[in-house]
C-alpha positions as CSV (number, residue, x, y, z in Angstrom):
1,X,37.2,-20.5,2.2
2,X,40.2,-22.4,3.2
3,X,40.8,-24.6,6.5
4,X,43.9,-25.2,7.8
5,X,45.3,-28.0,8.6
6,X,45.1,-27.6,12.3
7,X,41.7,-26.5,12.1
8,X,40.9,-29.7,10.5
9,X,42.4,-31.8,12.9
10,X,40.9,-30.0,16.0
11,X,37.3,-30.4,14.2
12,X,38.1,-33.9,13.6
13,X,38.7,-34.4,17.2
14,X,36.1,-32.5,18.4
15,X,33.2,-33.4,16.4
16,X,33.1,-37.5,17.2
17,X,32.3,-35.7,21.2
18,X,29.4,-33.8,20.2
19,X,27.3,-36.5,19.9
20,X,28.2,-38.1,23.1
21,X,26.9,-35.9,25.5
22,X,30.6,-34.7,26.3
23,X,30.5,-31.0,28.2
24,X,33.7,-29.6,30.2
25,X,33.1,-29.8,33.3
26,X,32.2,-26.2,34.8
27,X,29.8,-23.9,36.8
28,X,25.8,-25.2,37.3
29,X,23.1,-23.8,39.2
30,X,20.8,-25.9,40.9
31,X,17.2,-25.4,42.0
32,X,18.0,-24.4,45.6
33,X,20.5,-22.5,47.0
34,X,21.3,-23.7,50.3
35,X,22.5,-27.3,51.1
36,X,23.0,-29.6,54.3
37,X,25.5,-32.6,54.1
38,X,24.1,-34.9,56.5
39,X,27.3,-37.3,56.3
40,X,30.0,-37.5,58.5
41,X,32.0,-34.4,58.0
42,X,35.5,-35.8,59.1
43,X,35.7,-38.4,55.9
44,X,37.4,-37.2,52.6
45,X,34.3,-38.4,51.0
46,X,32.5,-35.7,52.4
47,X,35.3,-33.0,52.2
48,X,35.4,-33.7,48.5
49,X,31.7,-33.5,47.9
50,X,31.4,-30.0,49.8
51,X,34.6,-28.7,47.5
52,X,32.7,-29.9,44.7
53,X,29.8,-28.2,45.4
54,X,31.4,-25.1,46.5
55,X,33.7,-24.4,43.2
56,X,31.3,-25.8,40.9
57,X,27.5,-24.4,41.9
58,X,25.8,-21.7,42.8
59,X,25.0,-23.5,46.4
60,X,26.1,-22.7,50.1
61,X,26.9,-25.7,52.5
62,X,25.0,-24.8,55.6
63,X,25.7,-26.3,59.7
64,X,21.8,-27.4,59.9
65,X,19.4,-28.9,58.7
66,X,17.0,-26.3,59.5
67,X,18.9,-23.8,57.8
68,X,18.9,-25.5,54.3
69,X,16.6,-25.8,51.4
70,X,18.1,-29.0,50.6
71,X,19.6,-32.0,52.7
72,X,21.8,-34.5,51.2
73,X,21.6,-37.7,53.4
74,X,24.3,-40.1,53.1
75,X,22.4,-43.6,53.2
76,X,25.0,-45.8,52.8
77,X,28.8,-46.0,51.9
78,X,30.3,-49.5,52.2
79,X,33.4,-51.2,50.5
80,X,33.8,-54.9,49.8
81,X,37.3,-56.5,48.8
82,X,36.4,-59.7,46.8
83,X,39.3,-62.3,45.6
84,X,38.8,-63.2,41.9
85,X,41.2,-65.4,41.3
86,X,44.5,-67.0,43.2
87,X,47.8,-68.1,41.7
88,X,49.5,-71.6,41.9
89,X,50.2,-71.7,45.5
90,X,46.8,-71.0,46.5
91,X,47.1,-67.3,47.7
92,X,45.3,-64.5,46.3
93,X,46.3,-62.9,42.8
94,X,43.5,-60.9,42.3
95,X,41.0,-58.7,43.7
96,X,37.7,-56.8,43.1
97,X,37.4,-53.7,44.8
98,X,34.1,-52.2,45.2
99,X,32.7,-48.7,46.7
100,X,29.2,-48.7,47.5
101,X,27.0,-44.9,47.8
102,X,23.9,-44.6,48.9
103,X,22.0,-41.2,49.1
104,X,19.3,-39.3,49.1
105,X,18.4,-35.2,48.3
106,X,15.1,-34.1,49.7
107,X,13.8,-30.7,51.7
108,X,14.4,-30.4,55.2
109,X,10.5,-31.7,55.2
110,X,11.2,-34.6,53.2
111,X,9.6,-33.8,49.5
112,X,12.5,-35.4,47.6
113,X,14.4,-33.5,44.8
114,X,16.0,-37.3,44.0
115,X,14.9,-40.7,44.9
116,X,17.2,-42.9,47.1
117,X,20.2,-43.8,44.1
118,X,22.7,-45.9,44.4
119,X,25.9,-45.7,42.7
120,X,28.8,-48.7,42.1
121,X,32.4,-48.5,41.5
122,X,34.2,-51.3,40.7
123,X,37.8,-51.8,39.9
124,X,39.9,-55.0,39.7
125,X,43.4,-55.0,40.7
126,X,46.2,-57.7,40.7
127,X,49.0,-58.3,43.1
128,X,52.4,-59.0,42.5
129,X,54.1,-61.5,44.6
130,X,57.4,-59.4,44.2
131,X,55.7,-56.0,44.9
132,X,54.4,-57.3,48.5
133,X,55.2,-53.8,50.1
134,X,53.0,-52.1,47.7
135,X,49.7,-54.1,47.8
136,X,48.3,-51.6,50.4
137,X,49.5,-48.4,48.6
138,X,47.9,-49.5,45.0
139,X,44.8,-50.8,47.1
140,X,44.3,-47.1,48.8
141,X,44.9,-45.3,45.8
142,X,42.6,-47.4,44.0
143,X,39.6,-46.6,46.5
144,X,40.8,-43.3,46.2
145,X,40.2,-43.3,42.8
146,X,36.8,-44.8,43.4
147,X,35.7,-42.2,45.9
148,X,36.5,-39.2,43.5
149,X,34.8,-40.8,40.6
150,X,31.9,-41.6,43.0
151,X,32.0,-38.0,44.4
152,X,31.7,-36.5,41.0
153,X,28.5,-39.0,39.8
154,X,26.6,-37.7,43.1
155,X,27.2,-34.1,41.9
156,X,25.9,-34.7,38.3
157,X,23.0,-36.5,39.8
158,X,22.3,-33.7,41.7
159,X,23.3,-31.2,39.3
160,X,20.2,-32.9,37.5
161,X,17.8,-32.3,40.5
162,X,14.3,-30.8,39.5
163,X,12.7,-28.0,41.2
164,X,10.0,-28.8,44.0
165,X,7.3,-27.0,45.6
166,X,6.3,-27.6,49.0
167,X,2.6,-27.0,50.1
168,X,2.6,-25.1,53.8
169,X,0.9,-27.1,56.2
170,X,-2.7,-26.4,57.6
């Protein structure tokens, strides 16, 4: 049997991904099928987590608590702006960005499908004397950045969630 050439190349770049733990991204099902964001619901934070879950899972965002088999509970979300290093003149050349997330997935009742997690993004970014007008621009998109990246780790965290059982009270 005989391989093309362009077969070959595609399973020579496909192959090294396969051990990785690569996967497209794509639909999942999680163990409950209702969901309450208990985060600010005005933030694009939270509007990019709901349209995450929405096109991605089997889940519907519900308006309470009450109403959900599962309640996502935004801990903490924070950002830091930290100067790394400064240029000749003594101002500040470069930064460190950082997003902070803190959350937790549990039952309305509190049995917890994940733990409290924290995730960190960091990203360094340098400013250009000459490019003064666009410091705040490259800075916005760059927590931009972070927030998606962020957004999408909390969904395969949650993605990950176990089933739990509940026992009724007495």
């Amino acid at each position: 049997m005989s391989f093309s050439r362009r077969s070959l190349l595609t399973a020579a770049a496909v192959l090294p991904l396969a051990g990785c733990g690569f996967r497209l991204r794509g639909r999942f099902t999680l163990p409950f099928d209702t969901i309450y964001l208990d985060m600010n619901r005005n933030t694009p934070f939270t509007a990019r987590i709901a349209r995450l879950l929405r096109a991605g899972s089997n889940v519907a965002i519900v308006e309470t608590p009450e109403n959900a088999q599962a309640v996502m509970k935004l801990l903490r979300q924070s950002r830091e702006r930290n100067i790394i290093s400064y240029n000749a003149d003594g101002e500040a050349r470069e930064y460190e960005l950082k997003y902070v997330v803190q959350f937790r997935l549990s039952t309305p009742r509190g049995t917890q499908y994940l733990p409290d997690t924290t995730l960190v993004a960091v990203r360094e970014i340098t400013y250009d004397d000459d490019d003064y007008l666009s410091r705040d621009n490259e800075e916005a998109r760059v927590i931009n950045e972070m927030q998606a990246d962020l957004a999408t780790q909390i969904i395969r965290r949650i993605e990950r969630a176990q089933p739990v059982t509940e026992e009724e009270p007495l």
